[in-house]
Structures are given as C-alpha cells and as structure tokens.
C-alpha positions in Angstrom: -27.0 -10.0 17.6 -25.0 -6.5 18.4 -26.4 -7.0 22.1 -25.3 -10.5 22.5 -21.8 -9.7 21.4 -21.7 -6.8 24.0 -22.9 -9.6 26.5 -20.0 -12.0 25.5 -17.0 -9.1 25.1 -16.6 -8.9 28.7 -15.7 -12.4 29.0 -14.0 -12.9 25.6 -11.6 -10.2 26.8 -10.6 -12.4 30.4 -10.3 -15.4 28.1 -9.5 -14.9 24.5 -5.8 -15.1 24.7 -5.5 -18.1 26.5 -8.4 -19.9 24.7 -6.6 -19.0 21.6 -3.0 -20.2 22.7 -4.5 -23.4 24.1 -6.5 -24.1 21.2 -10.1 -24.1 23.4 -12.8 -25.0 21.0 -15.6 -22.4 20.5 -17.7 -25.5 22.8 -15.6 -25.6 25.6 -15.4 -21.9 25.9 -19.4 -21.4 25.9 -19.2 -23.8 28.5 -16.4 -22.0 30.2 -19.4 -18.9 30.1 -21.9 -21.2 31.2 -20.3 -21.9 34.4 -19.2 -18.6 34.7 -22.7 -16.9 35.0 -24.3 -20.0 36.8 -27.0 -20.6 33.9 -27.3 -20.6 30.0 -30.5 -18.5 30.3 -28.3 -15.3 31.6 -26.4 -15.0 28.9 -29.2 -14.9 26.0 -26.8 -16.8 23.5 -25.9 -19.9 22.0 -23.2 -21.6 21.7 -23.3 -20.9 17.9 -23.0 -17.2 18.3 -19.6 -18.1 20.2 -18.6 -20.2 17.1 -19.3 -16.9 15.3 -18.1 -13.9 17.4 -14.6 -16.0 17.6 -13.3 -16.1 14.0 -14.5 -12.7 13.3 -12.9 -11.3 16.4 -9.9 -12.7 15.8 -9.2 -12.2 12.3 -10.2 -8.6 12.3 -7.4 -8.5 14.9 -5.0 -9.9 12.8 -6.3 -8.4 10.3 -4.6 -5.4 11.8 -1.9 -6.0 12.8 -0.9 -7.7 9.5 -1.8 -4.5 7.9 0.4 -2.2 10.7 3.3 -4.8 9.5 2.9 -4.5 6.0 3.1 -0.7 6.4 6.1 -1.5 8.0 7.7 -3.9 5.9 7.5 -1.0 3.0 9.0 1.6 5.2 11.9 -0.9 5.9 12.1 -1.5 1.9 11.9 2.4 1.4 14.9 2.9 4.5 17.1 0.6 2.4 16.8 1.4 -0.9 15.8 5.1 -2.1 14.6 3.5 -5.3 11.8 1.6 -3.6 8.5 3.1 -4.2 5.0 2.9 -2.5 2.0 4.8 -1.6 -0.6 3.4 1.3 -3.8 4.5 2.0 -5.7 2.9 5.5 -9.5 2.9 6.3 -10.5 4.5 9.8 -10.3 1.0 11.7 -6.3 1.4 10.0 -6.9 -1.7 7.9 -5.6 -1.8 4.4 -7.5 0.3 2.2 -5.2 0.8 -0.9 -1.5 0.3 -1.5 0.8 0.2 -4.6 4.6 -0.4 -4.5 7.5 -1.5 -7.3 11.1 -2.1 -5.9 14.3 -1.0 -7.6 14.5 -3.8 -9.7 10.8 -3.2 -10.8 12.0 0.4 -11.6 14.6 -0.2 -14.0 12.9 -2.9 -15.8 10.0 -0.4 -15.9 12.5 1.4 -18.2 13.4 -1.0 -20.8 9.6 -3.0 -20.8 7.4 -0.3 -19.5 5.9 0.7 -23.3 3.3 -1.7 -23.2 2.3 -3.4 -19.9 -0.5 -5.5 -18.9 -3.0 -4.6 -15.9 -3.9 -7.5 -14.6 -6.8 -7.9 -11.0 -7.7 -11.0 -9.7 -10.5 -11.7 -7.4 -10.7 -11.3 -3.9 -10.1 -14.6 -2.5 -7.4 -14.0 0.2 -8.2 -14.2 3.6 -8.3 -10.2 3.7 -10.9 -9.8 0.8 -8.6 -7.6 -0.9 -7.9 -7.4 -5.0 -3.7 -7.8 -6.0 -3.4 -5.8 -9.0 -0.1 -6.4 -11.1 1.7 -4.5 -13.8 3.3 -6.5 -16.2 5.8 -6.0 -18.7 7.4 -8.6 -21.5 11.0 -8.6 -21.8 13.4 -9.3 -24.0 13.5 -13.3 -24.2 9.4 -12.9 -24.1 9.1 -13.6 -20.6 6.5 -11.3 -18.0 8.1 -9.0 -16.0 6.3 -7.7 -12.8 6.7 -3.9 -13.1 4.0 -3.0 -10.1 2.1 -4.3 -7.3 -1.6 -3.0 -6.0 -3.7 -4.0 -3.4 -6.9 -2.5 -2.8 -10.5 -3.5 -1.6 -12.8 -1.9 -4.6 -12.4 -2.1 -8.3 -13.8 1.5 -8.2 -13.1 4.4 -10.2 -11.4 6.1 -7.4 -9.3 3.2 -6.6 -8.6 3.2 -10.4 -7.6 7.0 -10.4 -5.1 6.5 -6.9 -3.2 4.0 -8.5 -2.7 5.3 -11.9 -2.0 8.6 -10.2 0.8 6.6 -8.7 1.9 4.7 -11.4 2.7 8.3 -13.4 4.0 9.7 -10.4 6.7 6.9 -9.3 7.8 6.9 -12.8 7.8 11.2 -13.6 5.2 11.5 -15.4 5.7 8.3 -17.8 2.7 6.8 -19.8 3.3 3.6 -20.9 2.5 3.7 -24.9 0.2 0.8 -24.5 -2.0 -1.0 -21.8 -3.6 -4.0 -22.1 -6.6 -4.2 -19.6 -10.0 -6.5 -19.0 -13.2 -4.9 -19.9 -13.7 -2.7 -16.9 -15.5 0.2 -17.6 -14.1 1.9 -14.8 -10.9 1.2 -15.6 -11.0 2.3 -19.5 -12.6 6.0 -18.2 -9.7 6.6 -15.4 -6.8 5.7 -18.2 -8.6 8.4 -21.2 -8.4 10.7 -18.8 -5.2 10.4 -16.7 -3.3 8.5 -19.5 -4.7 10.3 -22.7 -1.7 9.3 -25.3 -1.7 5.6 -24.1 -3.2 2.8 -26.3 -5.7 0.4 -24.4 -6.9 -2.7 -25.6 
C-alpha cells in the first residue's frame, strides 16, 4: 500500500489543489492518472486506493492547519486578556496532542463555584479523534458553569497528570474540595496523588 501511495504522490501533488477546488471525484481523477501514464497497468493501483489516499491526505492537511490556528486563536485570546489561560502540547507531525484553556470569565467563576466541580470526557467522535474534557461548576441559581476546557487524544494517565498539573497551576495551587469524576482508574490515581485533600466521587 505504502508503495502505491509513493506511486500516486507525484501526481496528487500536480493535481490535488485543483481537483479539490473543482470538486473532481476520486473517479475522474484516477482517470486523469490513467491517461497520464498511458495504461492502468503502470501505475499498480486502483481506483479505490485513490478513493482512499484522497480523504486521508486531505484531512491530515487540515488537520494541521486547523491545529496551527487553534494555537493561534489562544495566543490571540492570551494577547487580549492577561487573564486567559492555556497550555498546548503538539505531537511531532505538530498536530494537537493536549491542550487545556479557561478564559477570564471561567477564572472568576472558578472562584465562587470552583469547591466542587465535575470532570466530565466524552468520546472521540469529532472529525480529529480527539477527547473534550470539561470542568464544571454549579452556581448559585443551580445552573453548570464551564470552569475549564481540555482536549487531548488519550485518556492516559499522563494526559491525566498534564491537565491536572494545569488545572492547579492556572489557579495557584487551588484544589477544588470536591470532584466528581466517572470510573476511570487512571483518572482516580492522578487526583490521590496530585490533589491529595480533594473529595472524589
């Protein structure tokens, strides 16, 4: 498979753009390959490996750059308002590997419904694979609060361990005096140790 992807790179490259901005189906472009090498047989694919290079190639491009603008987008957050808070870590290929951010609204709201939050993960099912994590408070009138925001591709204990580090250290040092958490193992280990004094349920 790795060989026939090589094979089909150096015309994906002359023709990806414009296949892309014209809206070329996957068919018309392996035909477009066809009649660029003369015959079918030289280039030792189908036209279903062309239906399958495409959407990977192209997400994992966007992929990137969505994650180059995210990183941006916080930096513009952080330049307006010192309060804004957020920690990113990228894999090698500079996709998203780990982020955690709360805005100065989050902050102060932290303040006055941060003794007891909820951690909340739900599964992977955007287009990126990643988990959202979110920290949520109850205030006053009994309505949730968002408090935090995570995204991160494992439910590891080193995730777990990064974002609780953050969580302490956007908020000096803070434990909340309860959490309220799902049954992950992981997750029950990382908060004995980093949040000793805090209540989990």
């Amino acid at each position: 498979m790795l060989k026939q992807y090589k094979q089909l790179s150096m015309f994906i490259r002359r023709t990806i753009e414009n296949n892309d901005e014209v809206g070329i189906r996957p068919s018309k472009t392996y035909q477009s390959f066809v009649t660029a090498t003369g015959d079918h047989r030289e280039l030792s694919c189908i036209e279903k490996n062309v239906r399958n290079y495409f959407p990977t190639e192209v997400h994992n491009v966007f992929e990137l750059d969505d994650a180059k603008e995210f990183g941006k987008y916080l930096l513009r957050m952080k330049e307006k308002n010192k309060n804004f808070f957020y920690e990113i870590e990228l894999e090698v290929d500079h996709s998203i590997k780990i982020a955690f951010w709360t805005d100065a609204r989050s902050m102060v709201a932290c303040e006055y419904f941060g003794d007891v939050i909820s951690f909340d993960t739900t599964y992977n099912t955007n287009m990126y694979n990643l988990i959202f994590g979110s920290f949520v408070g109850v205030n006053y009138h009994g309505h949730s609060t968002l408090l935090r925001c995570a995204l991160m591709t494992n439910e590891d204990i080193q995730s777990f361990k990064w974002l609780f580090k953050c969580w302490l250290c956007c908020i000096e040092e803070k434990a909340p005096k309860g959490i309220l958490i799902d049954q992950c193992a992981s997750m029950q280990r990382v908060i004995e140790t980093y949040m000793p004094v805090t209540i989990h349920k």
